[in-house]
N, C-alpha and C positions, 0 to 999 in steps of 0.2 A: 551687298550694301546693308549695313544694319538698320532697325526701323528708325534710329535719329540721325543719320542722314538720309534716309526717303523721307522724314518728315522736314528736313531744312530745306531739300531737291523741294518739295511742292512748294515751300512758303519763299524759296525766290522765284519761282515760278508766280506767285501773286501779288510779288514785288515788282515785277516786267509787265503787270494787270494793272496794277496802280500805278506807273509811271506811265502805261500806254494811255491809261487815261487823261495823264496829266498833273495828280495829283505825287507828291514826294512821301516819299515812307519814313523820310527820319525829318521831317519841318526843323525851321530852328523857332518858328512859332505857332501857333494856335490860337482860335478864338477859345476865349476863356471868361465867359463874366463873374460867374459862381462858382466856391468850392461846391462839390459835392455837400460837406458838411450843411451849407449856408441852404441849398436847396434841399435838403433833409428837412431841415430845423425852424426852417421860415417857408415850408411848402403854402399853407396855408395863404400869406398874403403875395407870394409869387402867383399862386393861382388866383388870386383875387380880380392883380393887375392884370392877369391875361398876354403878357409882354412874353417876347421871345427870347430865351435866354442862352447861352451857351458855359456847356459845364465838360469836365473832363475827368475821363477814368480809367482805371483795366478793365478791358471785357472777363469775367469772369463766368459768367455762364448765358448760354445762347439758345432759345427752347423756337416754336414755331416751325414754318416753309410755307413756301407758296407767296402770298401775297402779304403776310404780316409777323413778324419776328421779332421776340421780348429779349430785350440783353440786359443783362445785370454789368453795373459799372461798380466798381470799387475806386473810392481814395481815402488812405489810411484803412481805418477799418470802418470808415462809410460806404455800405451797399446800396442804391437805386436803379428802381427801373428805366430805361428808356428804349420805346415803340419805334421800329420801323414799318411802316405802310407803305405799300405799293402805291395806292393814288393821294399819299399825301408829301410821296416825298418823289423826285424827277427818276424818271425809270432807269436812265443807264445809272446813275447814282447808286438803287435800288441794286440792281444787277451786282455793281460792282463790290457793294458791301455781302451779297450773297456768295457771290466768288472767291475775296480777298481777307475777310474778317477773318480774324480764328480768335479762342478764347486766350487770354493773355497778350494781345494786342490792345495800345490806349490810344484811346479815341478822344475828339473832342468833337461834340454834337451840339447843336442849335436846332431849339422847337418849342412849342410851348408847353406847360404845365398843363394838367388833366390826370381823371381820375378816372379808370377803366372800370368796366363793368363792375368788374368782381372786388370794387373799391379800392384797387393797388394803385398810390398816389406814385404819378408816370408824368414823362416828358414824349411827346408827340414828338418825331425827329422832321424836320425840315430841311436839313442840311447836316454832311458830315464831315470831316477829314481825318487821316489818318494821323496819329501825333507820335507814334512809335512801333513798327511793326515789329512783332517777336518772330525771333528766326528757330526757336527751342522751345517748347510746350511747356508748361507750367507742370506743376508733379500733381497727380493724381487730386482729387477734390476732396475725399475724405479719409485719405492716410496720411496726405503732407509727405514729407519727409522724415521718414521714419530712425534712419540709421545716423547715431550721432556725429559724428563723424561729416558726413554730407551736411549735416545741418549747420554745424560750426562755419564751416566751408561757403554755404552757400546759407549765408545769413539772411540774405535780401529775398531770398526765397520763402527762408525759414518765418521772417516776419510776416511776407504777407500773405502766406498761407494761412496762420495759427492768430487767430482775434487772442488768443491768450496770453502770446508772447508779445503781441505790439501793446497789448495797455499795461503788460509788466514796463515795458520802455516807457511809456509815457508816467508809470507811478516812478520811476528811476527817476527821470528828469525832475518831476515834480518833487522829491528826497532831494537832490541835490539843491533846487530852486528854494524850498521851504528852508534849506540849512543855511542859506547865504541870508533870506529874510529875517530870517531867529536872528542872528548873528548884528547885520547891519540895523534893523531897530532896535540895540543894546547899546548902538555906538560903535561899533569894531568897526574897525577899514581893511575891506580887502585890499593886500599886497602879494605882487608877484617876485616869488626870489628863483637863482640859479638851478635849475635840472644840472648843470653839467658842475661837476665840483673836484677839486683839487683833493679833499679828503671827504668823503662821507660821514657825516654827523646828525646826531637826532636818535640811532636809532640801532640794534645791535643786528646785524645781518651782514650775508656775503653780497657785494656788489656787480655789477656790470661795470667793465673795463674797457675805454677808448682809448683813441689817441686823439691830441690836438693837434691836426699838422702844421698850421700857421705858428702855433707856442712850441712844436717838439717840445710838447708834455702830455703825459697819461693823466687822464682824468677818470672819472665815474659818475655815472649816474646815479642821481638821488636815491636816498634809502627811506627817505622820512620828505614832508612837506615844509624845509625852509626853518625848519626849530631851530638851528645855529644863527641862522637870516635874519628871520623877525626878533630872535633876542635881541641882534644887532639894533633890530627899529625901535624897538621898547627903550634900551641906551639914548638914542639918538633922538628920545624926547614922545616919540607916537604911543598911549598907553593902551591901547588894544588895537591889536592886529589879528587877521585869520588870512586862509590860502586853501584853496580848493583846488587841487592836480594831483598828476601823476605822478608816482613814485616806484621805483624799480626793487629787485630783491633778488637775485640771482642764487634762487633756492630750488625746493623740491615744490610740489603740485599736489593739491589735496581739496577735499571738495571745500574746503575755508583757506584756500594760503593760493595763490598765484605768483607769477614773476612780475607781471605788468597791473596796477590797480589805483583806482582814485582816493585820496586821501584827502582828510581836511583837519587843519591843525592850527588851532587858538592862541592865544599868547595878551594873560594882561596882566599891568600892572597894580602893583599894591591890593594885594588876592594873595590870598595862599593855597591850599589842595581841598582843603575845606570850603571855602568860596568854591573852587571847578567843582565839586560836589555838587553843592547847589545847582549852579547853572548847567552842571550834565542832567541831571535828573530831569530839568525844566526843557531842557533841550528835547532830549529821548521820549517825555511825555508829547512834546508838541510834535512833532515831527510824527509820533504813530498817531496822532489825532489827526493832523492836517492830511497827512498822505492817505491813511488809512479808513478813517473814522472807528477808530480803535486802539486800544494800547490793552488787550489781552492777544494773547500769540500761543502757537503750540508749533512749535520748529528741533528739529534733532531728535525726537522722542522724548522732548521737555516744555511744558506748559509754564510761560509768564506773566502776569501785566502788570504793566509799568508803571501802572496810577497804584500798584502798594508801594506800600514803605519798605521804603530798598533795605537789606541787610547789609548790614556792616563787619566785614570777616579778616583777622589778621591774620596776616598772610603765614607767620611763623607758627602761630598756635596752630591754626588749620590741619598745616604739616604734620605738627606733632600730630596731635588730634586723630588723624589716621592713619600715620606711618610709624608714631614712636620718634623720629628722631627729630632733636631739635638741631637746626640748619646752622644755629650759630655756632653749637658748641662740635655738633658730631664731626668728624672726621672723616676724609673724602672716601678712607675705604670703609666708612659705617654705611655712607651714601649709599658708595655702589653696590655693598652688600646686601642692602635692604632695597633697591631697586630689581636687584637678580631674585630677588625673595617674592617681590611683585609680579616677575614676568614684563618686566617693560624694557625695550629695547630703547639704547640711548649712544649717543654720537658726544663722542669725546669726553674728556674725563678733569678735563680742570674745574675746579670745587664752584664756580658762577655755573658754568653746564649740568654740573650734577644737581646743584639747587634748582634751577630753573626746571628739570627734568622732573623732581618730586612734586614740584607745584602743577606742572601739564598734567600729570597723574591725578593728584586732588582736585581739581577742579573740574572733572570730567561729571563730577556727583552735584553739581550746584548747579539748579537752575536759574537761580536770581529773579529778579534783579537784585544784584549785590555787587558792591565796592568790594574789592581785597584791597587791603589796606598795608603800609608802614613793610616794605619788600625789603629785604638786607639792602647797603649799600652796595655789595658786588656785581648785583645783576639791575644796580639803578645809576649810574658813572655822572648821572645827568641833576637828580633832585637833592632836594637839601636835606639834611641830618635831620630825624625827631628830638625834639629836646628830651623824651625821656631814654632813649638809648642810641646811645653813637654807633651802634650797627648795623640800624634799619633807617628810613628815608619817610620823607613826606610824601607819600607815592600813590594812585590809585588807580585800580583796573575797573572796567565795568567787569561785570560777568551774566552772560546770560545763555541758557542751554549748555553750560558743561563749559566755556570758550571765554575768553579774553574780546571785548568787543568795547575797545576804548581804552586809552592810557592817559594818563594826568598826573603832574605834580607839582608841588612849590620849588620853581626853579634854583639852584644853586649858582649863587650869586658871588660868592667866596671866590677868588682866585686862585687865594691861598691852596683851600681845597681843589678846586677845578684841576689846578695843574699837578696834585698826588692822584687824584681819582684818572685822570687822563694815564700819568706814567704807571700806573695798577692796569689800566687797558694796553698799553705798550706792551708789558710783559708777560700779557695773555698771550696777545697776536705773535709775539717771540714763538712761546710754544708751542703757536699750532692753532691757537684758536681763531678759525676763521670768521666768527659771529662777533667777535671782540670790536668794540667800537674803536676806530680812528682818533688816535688825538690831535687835535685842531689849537694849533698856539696862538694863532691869530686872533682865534675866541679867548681864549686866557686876557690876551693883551687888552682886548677890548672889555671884559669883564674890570682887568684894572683902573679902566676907565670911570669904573660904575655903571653899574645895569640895577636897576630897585626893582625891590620882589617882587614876586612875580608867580603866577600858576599858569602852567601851558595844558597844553590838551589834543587828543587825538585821534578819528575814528575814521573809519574807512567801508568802503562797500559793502564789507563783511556785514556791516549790521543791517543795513538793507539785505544785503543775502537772509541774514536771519530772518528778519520779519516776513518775509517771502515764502518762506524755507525752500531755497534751491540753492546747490550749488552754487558756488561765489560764480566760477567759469558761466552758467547759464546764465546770469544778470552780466557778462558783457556780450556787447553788442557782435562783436570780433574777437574774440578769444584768441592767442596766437595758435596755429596751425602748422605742423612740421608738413613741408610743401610732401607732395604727393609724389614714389621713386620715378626718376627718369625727369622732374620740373626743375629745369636749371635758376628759377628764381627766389 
């Protein structure tokens, strides 16, 4: 027998202890008057009133014998003490918790507030029950979970082991909380549009593919946050709208790219990429002040802050600027020859992928914060034309540590256009190009409608990764996980 089943043999072994008693090991309630939190934080006037209270936690750690035994309760990353005494609390009680407790078992105790000798603000136990007995030990106390792999896995572990990783969750939430507040005292209305779509739009990537069995129709999941959708609502009269979800990509895995990730994307009217300038900036600053209390960062081996005055980079000089060729004029084999001259490996060879390619190259040297600004039309199907050259687009990226961390532009509102820039994406996807955006005629049609100008916008966990600096995968909660061999689920 290995030692985790002799240790689950003992601990139902103390679960036939606490039933012989009487008491249940899985409750469907508990007394509860206080979080932990509440009697941490307001110990002072709980011990004032002198009142009996009942609080609830993991046993975390267990020290004493004999007649008196100090256990440490955890909830969230709240630790307190609470005293068991032999003459203050009924002895087979006593007993029972010396028998049946283990560390990793939660408890819900009733007793009053007091401060022990050695000044450690404690609860006197008067009463106890059991609120969940664990049948599996907790891992080690000061290695946690070591192997990444396990820790992905066993997330609920992984948090409440690690006080570092549960207030990265709670600065997560509070990023997403702080994005919706910026947003709604501007005026924007949050709207929810379709995860499941007929063609994928918004956004250039390979998708996840279903079926609809009630339509016998192939659908996809989302690539982008509803950018076809909310234009729809900007038409239909609503001038700023935002959407904060999921969005899929059925790509490769990299410590900045995922398949699965949260996305949030803007949309208003009468604004152009200039206006999302503005209000990116004012966004990016707030959000590292509120989350953070800081807008200076040092992530990727690149140092930022956000309160300087952002640079402003064309995206075509750039290229020149370190590669020699320029994007509009050079030719797909100058591309790839000057690509194989770099050493940088690249997937696929239509002239939108070889440009795109030379820009992920250059932009690995920019710390920013900076806009690259005005992107050829080929690799933007979505923004509208700059009035001084009908090759490049009203378009803008953030950039920060070397990365793409925010997309924006002044919507293309043209039909006309719409429906050549869409058939120019058609006969990508012909050749091969699997990144090639979907064209959507439904949108065309609805554009003929009229949609007024407009600037949208885009940013996703990435840039919470950045400001963190971890891994995109370590800021989710559940990461997906290829099941373990031999797990049929």
């Amino acid at each position: 027998m290995s030692t985790l089943d002799e240790i689950k043999k003992v601990r139902h072994e103390k679960i036939a202890l606490l039933e012989q008693y009487g008491m249940q090991p899985f409750p469907a309630r508990v007394p509860r008057d206080l979080s932990l939190d509440d009697m941490v934080h307001h110990f002072d006037a709980h011990l004032a009133q002198g009142n009996e209270q009942s609080i609830t936690g993991r046993v975390m750690a267990i020290r004493g014998q004999g007649a008196i035994n100090f256990v440490i309760l955890q909830e969230g990353n709240v630790r307190f003490q609470v005293v068991f005494k032999k003459d203050t609390l009924d002895s087979a009680l006593f007993e029972l918790f010396t028998q049946a407790v283990d560390i990793g078992d939660t408890l819900s105790v009733t007793g009053t507030p007091f401060v022990t000798k050695r000044g450690e603000n404690s609860l006197l136990v008067s009463a106890w029950v059991m609120a969940s007995k664990s049948l599996a030990p907790l891992p080690e106390k000061w290695h946690g979970l070591q192997d990444t792999d396990e820790r992905y896995r066993k997330r609920y572990l992984d948090i409440l082991m690690n006080e570092e990783l549960y207030i990265l969750f709670q600065k997560k939430a509070a990023f997403w909380s702080e994005m919706r507040s910026f947003l709604t005292e501007r005026g924007f209305q949050e709207v929810e549009t379709p995860t499941l779509e007929v063609t994928t739009g918004g956004a250039e990537a390979n998708p996840f593919k279903t079926h609809h069995k009630d339509f016998d129709l192939d659908v996809y999941l989302r690539i982008s946050v509803g950018e076809l959708w909310q234009k729809r609502l900007l038409a239909a009269g609503i001038p700023q709208t935002f959407e904060i979800g999921r969005a899929y990509r059925n790509e490769g895995s990299s410590p900045d790219h995922l398949q699965e990730f949260t996305n949030m994307e803007f949309y208003m009217a009468y604004a152009d990429y200039r206006d999302g300038m503005q209000l990116v900036t004012e966004l990016y600053r707030t959000l590292a002040q509120r989350v953070f209390g800081t807008t200076s960062f040092t992530t990727r081996g690149h140092s930022f802050d956000l309160a300087d005055t952002w640079q402003e980079i064309d995206y075509r000089d750039e290229v020149l600027r370190q590669t020699g060729i320029d994007i509009i004029t050079a030719s797909s084999d100058d591309m790839e020859q000057k690509l194989r001259e770099l050493g940088v490996t690249y997937q696929g060879t239509t002239r939108e992928r070889l440009i795109d390619t030379l820009w992920k190259y250059c932009r690995k040297s920019i710390s920013g914060p900076a806009f690259v600004m005005h992107h050829p039309k080929i690799v933007s199907p979505l923004s509208k034309t700059t009035m001084h050259n009908p090759e490049l687009t009203e378009r803008f990226q953030v950039i920060l540590a070397g990365s793409e961390v925010g997309n924006g532009f002044s919507e293309l509102n043209d039909p006309r256009e719409q429906r050549e820039r869409f058939e120019i994406q058609q006969a990508l996807i012909a050749a091969g190009d699997e990144e090639a955006m979907m064209p959507e005629w439904e949108f065309v049609e609805m554009l003929e409608h009229g949609m007024p100008p407009a600037c949208g916008f885009g940013v996703g966990e990435r840039f919470f990764a950045f400001l963190v600096d971890k891994p995109i995968r370590e800021v989710q909660m559940f990461p997906l996980m290829k099941p373990r061999e031999g797990e049929w689920w």
